[in-house]
LOVONU-225477 format. One record per residue (C-alpha): residue in one letter; x, y, z. Coordinates in nm, 3 decimals, padded with zeros to 5 digits, always signed. Layout:
N
> residu;xx;yy;zz
> a;X;Y;Z
...
***
This chain:
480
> residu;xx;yy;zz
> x;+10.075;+12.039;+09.311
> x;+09.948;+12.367;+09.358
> x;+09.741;+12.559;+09.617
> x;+09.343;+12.561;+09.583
> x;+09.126;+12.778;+09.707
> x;+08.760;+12.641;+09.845
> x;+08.569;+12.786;+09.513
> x;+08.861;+12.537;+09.338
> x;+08.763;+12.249;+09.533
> x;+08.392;+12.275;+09.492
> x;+08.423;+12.266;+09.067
> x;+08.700;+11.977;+09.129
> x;+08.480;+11.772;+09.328
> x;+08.174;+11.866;+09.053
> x;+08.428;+11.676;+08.833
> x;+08.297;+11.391;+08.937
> x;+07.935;+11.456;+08.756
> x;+07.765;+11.282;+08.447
> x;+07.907;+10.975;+08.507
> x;+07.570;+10.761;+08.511
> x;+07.549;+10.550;+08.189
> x;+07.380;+10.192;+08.302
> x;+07.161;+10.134;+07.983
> x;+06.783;+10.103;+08.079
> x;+06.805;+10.202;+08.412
> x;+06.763;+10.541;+08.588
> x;+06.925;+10.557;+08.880
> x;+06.973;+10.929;+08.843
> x;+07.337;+10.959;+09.063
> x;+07.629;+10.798;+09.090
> x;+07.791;+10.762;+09.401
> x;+08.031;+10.990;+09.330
> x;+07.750;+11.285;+09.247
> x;+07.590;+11.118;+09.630
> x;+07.878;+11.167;+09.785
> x;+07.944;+11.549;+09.679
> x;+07.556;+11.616;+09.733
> x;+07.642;+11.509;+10.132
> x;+07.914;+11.665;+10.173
> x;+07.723;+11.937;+10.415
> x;+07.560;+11.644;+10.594
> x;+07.884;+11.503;+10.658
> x;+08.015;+11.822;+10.813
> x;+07.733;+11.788;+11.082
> x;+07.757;+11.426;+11.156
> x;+08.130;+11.353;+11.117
> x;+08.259;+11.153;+11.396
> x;+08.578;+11.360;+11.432
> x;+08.360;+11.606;+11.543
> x;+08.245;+11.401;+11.868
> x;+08.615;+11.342;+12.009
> x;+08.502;+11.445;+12.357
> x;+08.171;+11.203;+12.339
> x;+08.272;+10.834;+12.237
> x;+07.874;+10.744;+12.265
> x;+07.805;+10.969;+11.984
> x;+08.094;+10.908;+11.766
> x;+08.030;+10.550;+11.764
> x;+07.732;+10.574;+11.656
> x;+07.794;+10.822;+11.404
> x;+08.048;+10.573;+11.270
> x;+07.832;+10.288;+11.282
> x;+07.517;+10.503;+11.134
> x;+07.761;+10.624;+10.842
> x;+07.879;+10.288;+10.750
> x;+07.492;+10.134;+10.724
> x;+07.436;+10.446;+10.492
> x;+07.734;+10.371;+10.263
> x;+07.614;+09.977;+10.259
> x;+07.265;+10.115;+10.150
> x;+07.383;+10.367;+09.883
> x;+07.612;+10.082;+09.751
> x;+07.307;+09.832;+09.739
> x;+07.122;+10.047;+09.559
> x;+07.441;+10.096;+09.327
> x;+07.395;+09.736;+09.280
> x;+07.028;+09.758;+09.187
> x;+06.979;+09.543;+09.496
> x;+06.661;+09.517;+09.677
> x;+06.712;+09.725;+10.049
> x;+06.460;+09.637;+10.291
> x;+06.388;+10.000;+10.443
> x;+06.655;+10.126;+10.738
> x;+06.622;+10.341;+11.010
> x;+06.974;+10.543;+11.101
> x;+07.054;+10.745;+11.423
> x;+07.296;+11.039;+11.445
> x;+07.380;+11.327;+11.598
> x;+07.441;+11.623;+11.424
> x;+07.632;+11.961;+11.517
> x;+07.632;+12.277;+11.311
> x;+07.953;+12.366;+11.433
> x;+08.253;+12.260;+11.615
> x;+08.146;+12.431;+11.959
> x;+07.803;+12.318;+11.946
> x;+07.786;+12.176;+12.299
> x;+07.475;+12.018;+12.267
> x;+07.430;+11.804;+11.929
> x;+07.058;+11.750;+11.805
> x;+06.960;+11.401;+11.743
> x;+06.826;+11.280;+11.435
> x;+06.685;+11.003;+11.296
> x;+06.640;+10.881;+10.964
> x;+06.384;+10.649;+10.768
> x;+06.524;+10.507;+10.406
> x;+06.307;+10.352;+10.180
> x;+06.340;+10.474;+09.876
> x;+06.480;+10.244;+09.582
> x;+06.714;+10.518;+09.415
> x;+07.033;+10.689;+09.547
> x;+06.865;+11.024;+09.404
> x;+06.597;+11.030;+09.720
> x;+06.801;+10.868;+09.939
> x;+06.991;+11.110;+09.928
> x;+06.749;+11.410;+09.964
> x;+06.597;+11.224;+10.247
> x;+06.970;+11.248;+10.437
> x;+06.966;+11.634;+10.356
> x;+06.589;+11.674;+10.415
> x;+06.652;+11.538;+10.741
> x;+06.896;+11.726;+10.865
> x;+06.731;+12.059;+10.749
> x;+06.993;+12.065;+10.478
> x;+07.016;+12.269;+10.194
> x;+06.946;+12.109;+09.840
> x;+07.129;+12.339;+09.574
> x;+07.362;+12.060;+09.477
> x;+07.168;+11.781;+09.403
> x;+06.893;+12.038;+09.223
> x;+07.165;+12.118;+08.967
> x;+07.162;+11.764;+08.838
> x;+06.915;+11.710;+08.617
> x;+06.659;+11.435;+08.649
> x;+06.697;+11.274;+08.319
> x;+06.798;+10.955;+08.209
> x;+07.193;+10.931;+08.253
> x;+07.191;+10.929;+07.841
> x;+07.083;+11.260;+07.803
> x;+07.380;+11.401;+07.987
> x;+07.670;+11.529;+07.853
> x;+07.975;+11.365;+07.883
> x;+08.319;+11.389;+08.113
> x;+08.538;+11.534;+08.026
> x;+08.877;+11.307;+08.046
> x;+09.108;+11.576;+08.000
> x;+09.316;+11.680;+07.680
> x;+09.242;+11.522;+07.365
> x;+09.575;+11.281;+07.275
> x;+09.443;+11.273;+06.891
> x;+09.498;+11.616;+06.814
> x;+09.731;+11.755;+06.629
> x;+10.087;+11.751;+06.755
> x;+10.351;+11.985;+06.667
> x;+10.693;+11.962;+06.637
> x;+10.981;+12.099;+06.472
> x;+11.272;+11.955;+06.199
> x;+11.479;+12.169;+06.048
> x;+11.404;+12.508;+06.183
> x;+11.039;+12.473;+06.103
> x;+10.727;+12.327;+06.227
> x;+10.568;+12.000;+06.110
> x;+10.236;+11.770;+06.220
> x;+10.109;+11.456;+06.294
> x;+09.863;+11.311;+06.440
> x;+09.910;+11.097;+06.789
> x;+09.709;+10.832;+06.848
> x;+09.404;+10.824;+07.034
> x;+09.420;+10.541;+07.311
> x;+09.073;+10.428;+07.433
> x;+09.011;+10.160;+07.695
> x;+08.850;+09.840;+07.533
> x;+09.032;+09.868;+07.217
> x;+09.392;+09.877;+07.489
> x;+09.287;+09.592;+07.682
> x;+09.188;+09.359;+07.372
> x;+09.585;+09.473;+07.234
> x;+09.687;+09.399;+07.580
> x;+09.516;+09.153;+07.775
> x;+09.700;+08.883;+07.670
> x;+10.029;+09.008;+07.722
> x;+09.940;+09.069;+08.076
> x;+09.819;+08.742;+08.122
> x;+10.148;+08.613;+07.939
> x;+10.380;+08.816;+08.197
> x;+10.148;+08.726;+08.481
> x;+10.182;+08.349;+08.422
> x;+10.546;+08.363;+08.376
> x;+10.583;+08.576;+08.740
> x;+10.423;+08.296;+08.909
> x;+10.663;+08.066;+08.894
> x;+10.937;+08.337;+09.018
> x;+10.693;+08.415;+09.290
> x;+10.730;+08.008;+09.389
> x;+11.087;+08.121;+09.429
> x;+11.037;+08.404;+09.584
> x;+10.793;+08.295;+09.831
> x;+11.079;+08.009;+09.899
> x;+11.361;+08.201;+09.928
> x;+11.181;+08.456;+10.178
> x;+11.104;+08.191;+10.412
> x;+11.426;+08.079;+10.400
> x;+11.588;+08.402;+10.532
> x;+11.292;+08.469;+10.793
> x;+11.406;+08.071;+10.957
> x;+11.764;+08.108;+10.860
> x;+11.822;+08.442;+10.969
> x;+11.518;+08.547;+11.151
> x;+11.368;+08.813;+10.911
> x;+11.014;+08.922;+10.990
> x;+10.997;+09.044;+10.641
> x;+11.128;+09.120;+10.289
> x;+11.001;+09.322;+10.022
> x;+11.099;+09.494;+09.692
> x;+11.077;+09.871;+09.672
> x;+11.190;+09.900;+09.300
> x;+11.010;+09.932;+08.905
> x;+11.271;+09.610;+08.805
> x;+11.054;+09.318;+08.728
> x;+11.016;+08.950;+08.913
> x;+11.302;+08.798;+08.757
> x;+11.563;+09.056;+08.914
> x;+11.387;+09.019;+09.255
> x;+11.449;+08.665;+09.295
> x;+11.792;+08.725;+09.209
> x;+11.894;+08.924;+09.436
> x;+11.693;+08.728;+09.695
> x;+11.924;+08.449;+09.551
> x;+12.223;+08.688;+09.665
> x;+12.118;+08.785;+10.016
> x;+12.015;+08.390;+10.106
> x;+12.401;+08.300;+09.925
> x;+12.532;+08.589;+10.173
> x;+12.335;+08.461;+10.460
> x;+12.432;+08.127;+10.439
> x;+12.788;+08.196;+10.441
> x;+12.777;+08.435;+10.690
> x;+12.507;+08.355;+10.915
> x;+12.667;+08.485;+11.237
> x;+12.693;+08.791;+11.092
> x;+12.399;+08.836;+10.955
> x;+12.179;+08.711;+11.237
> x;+12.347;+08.978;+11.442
> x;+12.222;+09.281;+11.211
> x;+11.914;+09.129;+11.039
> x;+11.729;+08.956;+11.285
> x;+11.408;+09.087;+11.415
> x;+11.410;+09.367;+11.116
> x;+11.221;+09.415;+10.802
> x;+11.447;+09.402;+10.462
> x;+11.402;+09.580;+10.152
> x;+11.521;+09.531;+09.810
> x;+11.570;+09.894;+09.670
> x;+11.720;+10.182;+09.488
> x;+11.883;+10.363;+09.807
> x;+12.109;+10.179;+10.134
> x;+12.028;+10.299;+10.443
> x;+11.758;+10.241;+10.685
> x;+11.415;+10.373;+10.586
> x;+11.160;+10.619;+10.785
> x;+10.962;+10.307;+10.843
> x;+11.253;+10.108;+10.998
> x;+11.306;+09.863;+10.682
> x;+11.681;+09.818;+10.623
> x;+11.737;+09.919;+10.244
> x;+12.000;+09.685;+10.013
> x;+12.061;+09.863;+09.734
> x;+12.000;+09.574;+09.399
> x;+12.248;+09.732;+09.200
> x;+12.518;+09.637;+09.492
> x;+12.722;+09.343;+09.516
> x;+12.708;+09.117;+09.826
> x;+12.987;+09.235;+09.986
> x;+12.889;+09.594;+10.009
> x;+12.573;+09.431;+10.168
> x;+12.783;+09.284;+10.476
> x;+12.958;+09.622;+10.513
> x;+12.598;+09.812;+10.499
> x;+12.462;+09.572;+10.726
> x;+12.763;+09.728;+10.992
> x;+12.568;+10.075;+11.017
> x;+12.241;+09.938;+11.077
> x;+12.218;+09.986;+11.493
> x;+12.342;+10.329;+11.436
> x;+12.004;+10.464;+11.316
> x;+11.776;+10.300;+11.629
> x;+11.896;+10.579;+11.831
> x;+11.771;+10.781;+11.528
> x;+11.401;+10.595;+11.488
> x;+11.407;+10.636;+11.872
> x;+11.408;+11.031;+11.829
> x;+11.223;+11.112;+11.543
> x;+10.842;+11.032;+11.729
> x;+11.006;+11.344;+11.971
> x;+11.040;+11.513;+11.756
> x;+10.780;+11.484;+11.537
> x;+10.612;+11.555;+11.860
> x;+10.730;+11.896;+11.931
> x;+10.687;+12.062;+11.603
> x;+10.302;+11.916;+11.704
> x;+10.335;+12.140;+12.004
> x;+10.535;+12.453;+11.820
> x;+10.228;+12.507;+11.602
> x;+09.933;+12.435;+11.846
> x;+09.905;+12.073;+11.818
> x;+09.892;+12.023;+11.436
> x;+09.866;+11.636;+11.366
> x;+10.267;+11.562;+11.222
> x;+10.216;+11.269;+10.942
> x;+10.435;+11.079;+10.708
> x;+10.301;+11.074;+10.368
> x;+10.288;+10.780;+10.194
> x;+10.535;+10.804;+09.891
> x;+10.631;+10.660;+09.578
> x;+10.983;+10.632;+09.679
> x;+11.153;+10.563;+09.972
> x;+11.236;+10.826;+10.262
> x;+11.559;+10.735;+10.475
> x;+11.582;+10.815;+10.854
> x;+11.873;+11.036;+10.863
> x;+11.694;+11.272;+10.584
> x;+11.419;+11.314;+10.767
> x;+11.557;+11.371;+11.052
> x;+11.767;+11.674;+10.891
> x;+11.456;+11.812;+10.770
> x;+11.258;+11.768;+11.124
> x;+11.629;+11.941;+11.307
> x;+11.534;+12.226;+10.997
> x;+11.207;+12.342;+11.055
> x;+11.218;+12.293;+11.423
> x;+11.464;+12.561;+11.435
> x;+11.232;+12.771;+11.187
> x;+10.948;+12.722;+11.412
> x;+11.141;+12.743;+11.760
> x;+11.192;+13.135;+11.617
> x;+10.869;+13.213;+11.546
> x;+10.689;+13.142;+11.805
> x;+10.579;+13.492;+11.859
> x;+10.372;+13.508;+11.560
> x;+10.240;+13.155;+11.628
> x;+10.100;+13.250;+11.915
> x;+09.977;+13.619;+11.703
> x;+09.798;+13.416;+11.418
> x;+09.626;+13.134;+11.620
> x;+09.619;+13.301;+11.990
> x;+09.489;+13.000;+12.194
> x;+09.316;+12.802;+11.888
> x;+09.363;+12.432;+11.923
> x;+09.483;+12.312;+11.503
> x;+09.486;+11.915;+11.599
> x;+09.201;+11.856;+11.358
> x;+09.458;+11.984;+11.094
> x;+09.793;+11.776;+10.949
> x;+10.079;+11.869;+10.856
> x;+10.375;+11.662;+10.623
> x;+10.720;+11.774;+10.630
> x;+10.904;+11.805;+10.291
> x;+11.228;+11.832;+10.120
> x;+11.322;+12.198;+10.065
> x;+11.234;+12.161;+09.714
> x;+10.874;+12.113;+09.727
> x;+10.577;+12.412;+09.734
> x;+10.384;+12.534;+10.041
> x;+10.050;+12.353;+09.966
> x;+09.745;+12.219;+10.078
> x;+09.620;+11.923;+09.882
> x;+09.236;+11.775;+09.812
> x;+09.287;+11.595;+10.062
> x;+09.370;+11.840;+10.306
> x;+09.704;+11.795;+10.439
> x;+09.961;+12.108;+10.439
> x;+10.281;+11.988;+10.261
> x;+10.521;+12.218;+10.415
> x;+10.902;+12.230;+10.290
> x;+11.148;+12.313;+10.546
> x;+11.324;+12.603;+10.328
> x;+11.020;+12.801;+10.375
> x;+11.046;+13.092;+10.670
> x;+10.817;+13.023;+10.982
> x;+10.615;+13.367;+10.899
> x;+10.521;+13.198;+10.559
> x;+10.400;+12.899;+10.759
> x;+10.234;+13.057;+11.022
> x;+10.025;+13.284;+10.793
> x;+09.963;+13.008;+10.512
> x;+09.807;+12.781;+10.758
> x;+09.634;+13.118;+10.962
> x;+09.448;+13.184;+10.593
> x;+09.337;+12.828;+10.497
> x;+09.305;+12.634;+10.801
> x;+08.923;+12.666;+10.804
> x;+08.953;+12.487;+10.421
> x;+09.194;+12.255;+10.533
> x;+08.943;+12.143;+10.771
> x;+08.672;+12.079;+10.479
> x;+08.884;+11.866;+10.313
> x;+08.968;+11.657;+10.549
> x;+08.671;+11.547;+10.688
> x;+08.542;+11.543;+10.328
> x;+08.892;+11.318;+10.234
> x;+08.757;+11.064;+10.520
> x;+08.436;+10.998;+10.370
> x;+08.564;+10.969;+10.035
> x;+08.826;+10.707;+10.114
> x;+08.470;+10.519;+10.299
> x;+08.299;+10.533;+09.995
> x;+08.670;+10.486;+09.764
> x;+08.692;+10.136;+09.970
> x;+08.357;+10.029;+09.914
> x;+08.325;+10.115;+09.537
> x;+08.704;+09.913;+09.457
> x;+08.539;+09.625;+09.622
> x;+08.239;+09.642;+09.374
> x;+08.428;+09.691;+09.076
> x;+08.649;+09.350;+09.131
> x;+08.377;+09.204;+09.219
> x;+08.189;+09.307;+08.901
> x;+08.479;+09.281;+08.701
> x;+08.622;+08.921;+08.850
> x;+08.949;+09.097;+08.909
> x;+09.263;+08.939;+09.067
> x;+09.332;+09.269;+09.207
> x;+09.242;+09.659;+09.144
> x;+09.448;+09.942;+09.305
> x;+09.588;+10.281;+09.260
> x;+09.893;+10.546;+09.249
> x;+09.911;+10.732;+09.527
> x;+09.827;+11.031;+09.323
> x;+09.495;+10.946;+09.221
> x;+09.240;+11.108;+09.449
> x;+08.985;+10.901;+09.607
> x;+08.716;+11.103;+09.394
> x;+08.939;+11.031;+09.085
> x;+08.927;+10.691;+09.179
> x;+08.565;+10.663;+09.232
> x;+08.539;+10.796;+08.918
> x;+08.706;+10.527;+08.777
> x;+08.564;+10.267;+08.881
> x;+08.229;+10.391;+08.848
> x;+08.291;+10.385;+08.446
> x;+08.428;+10.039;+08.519
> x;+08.159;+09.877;+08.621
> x;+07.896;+10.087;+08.335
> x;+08.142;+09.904;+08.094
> x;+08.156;+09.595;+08.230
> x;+07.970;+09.399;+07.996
> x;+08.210;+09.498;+07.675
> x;+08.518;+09.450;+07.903
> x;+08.383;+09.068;+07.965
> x;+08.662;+08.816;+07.977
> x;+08.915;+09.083;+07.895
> x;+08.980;+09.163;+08.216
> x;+08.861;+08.856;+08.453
> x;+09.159;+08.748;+08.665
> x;+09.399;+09.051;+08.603
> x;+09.534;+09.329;+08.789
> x;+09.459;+09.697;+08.715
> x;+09.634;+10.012;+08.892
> x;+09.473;+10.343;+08.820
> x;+09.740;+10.548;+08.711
> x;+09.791;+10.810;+08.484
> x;+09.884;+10.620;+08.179
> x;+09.899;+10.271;+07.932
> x;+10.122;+10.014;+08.062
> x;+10.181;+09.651;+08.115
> x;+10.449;+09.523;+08.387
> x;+10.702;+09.265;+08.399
> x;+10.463;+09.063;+08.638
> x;+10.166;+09.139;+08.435
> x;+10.022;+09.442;+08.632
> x;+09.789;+09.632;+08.397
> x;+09.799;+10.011;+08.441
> x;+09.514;+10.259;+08.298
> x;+09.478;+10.619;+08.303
> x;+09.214;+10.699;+08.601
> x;+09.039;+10.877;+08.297
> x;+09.054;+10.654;+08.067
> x;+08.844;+10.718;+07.722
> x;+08.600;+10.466;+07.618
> x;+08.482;+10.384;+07.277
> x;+08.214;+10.578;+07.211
***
């Protein structure tokens, strides 16, 4: 991931245009075009902003969610009786005195809804003036990214030769596909009888207050090592009780105890390297115990920074992160003097901050969190944060609305779509995934049956699970 500067961010987030394509009907934006076009208006009326005055944050909140219902409806081509909205709006962080504003909708497009908001709020309207106000098939189309039917080239024999890759597109996948998934799906069930068996088993038995499975390995291997651990239980119960009870268990790739507290079996181990793992497990309380401390006084170190734990594909164990917490305290601890240079009595709590291995780059992501490695010198730090901090800031308040909207638009799409279940990879953007879904729901009538009762993950690629999970590209192509 690399760094991006604010001009970056502004053409990333305009990658979320010309995605309108409901046939006969002009609604003009999507929500994903709505959302960018209030991205100022959020920056006045964002509740963060109103820490010190609960009254107003509330009803910021409150005001924001009945605008997000009323975008949606309209999304929906509902009919919204007219709403009156209340908030209070600063034009900067030390604004002591916010003005008060209320709204009137009543317009039956997101387009004017929208400029009412700005309008308002004596907002600019460059943004939403850049979209044209055509029908949605007169714009040009997204752009999903490099084309996988060109020409590929590789080389035999010391010289080059070409063919051509196939060019995946949605409906054509899921007609090749949907079957399969609903093949693997219906076979998982009946291991998920098992599973669902053997789980409560352990949590009476044992006194488990839960188990889960942290690896790519499909259904079948899950009950069977669920199989293992009840075998092990039941012939050591004692034992087990002694070390297990009262804790979360998870099937994985790694032994240990996790950041999270979840004791970690490795699958690939045999039982009775379980009962010897199990041994170890009290030692890392003490460790759990001191990591919030921790956590706490890097917070302190660089002017109250919010410390978070990114969510992750893979699993992060206690004793790792602990090393890399002891690492860049010490980092920090000696430069303090240039802390207190760069920031001089600036509060940075509205910013966060996730600590990562030493092999990771100093960034700050779209959604505004600094990812900061512990091999990298405090003065680095100190004057990466000092020179984006402002940005960082942006993007986080803009990240919070998006994951608002990002909620509400999912919902819509399974409901659309009849879906068993629609999610995500964690590295799929909440605009990326609006985008997504957006395009779902314009293409819901060819999708039809395809789809009803499935599971889709946006992800970056084709692919069909074990347990019948159906994975698409968060740009997927369509047809056309």
């Amino acid at each position: 991931m690399t760094v991006i500067s604010h001009d970056q961010h502004f053409q990333s987030r305009q990658y979320v245009l010309h995605l309108d394509r409901v046939p006969g009907f002009c609604r003009w934006l999507s929500v994903g075009e709505a959302a960018t076009a209030l991205r100022p208006f959020y920056f006045t009326v964002h509740p963060d902003l109103f820490g010190q005055h609960p009254k107003e944050r509330s009803i910021n909140e409150d005001s924001l969610k009945k605008l997000h219902q009323y975008i949606f409806a309209l999304r929906k081509q509902e009919k919204v009786p007219p709403t009156n909205l209340t908030f209070f709006a600063k034009k900067d962080a030390d604004n002591l005195n916010p003005s008060h504003v209320k709204i009137h909708l009543a317009s039956p497009n997101i387009r004017d809804t929208v400029t009412t908001v700005l309008s308002s709020c004596q907002l600019p309207l460059d943004y939403i003036n850049t979209i044209p106000d055509v029908s949605p098939s007169t714009r040009h189309r997204v752009h999903h990214g490099p084309d996988f039917g060109d020409i590929f080239a590789r080389r035999k024999g010391g010289e080059e030769y070409y063919r051509k890759v196939q060019k995946l597109n949605l409906l054509s996948w899921i007609k090749t596909n949907s079957q399969i998934s609903r093949a693997n799906t219906e076979e998982s069930l009946e291991f998920e009888k098992d599973v669902e068996y053997i789980t409560g088993r352990l949590k009476e038995m044992v006194g488990l207050r839960a188990v889960r499975w942290h690896t790519n390995w499909g259904p079948r291997r899950y009950t069977a090592c669920l199989t293992s651990l009840e075998k092990v239980a039941e012939n050591h119960l004692a034992f087990v009780k002694k070390y297990l009870s009262g804790r979360d268990v998870a099937i994985s790739d790694r032994n240990g105890v996790s950041l999270s507290g979840e004791v970690c079996l490795n699958h690939t181990d045999v039982p009775q390297v379980w009962l010897r793992r199990m041994t170890a497990v009290p030692a890392y309380d003490a460790v759990l115990e001191r990591l919030p401390f921790m956590e706490k006084e890097l917070s302190q170190l660089l002017c109250h920074i919010k410390i978070r734990r990114r969510e992750r594909h893979h699993i992060v164990m206690a004793e790792e992160y602990e090393l890399l917490l002891n690492k860049i305290l010490n980092s920090m601890r000696r430069s303090q003097d240039l802390v207190r240079r760069g920031f001089k009595d600036h509060d940075l709590s509205l910013l966060e901050m996730v600590v990562e291995g030493p092999s990771a780059p100093l960034t700050l992501t779209n959604l505004g969190q600094y990812l900061i490695p512990v091999s990298m010198p405090g003065s680095m730090i100190v004057e990466f944060i000092k020179n984006t901090r402002h940005q960082a800031e942006e993007l986080l308040r803009d990240a919070v609305s998006l994951r608002m909207i990002e909620g509400e638009v999912i919902q819509q799409t399974r409901d659309r779509l009849n879906l068993r279940s629609l999610e995500k990879d964690l590295n799929i953007s909440p605009a990326q995934m609006t985008q997504c879904c957006e395009r779902l729901i314009d293409h819901a009538d060819e999708l039809g049956t395809y789809v009803e009762g499935i599971r889709i993950r946006a992800t970056q690629y084709y692919s069909v699970t074990d347990d019948g999970l159906v994975c698409i590209p968060w740009n997927w192509e369509d047809d056309n």
